[in-house]
C-alpha positions, 0 to 999 in steps of 0.5 A, spaced: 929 512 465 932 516 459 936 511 455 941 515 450 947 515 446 946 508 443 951 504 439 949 498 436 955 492 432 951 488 427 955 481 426 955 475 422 952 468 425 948 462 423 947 461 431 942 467 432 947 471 434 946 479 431 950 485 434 952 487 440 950 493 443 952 499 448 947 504 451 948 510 456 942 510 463 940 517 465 947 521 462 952 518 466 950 509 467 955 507 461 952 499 459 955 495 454 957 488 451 950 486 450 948 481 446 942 482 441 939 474 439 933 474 433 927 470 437 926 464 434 919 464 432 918 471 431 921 473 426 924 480 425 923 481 434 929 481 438 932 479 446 937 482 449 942 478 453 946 482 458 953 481 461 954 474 466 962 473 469 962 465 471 967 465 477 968 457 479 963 454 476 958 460 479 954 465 474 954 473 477 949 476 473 953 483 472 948 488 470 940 488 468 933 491 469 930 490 474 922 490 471 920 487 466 916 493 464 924 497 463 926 490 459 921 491 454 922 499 453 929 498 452 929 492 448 924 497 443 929 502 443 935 496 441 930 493 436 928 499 432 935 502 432 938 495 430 934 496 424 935 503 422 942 501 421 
């Protein structure tokens, strides 16, 4: 899995809330809309929140990583891309 052409949008909130984030899947799979959470009792580390739509009270999971092993290398990548910044 080759992740590129991320952009990261840091915001200000009191609810863990830190940025939003887009990233390009394997040159062509566009992901975007992404929430980046502070974990809340590991300081400085991250957990990203992929797009839901709720339609008639049902929750559709839009997009996400099947394997935990793909969760956590792009959470690494999110995480030390947020921090350049």
């Amino acid at each position: 899995m080759m992740i590129s052409e991320i952009q990261i949008k840091k915001v200000n909130s009191d609810k863990g809330l830190l940025g939003f984030c887009s990233f390009v899947v394997d040159g062509w799979f566009y992901v975007g809309n992404v929430a980046i959470f502070s974990r809340r009792y590991k300081e400085g580390e991250i957990r990203l929140v992929f797009p839901e739509k709720r339609v008639k009270g049902k929750l559709f999971k839009l997009c996400y990583p099947k394997l935990s092993d793909s969760y956590f290398e792009l959470e690494k990548l999110i995480k030390d891309n947020f921090y350049k910044i």
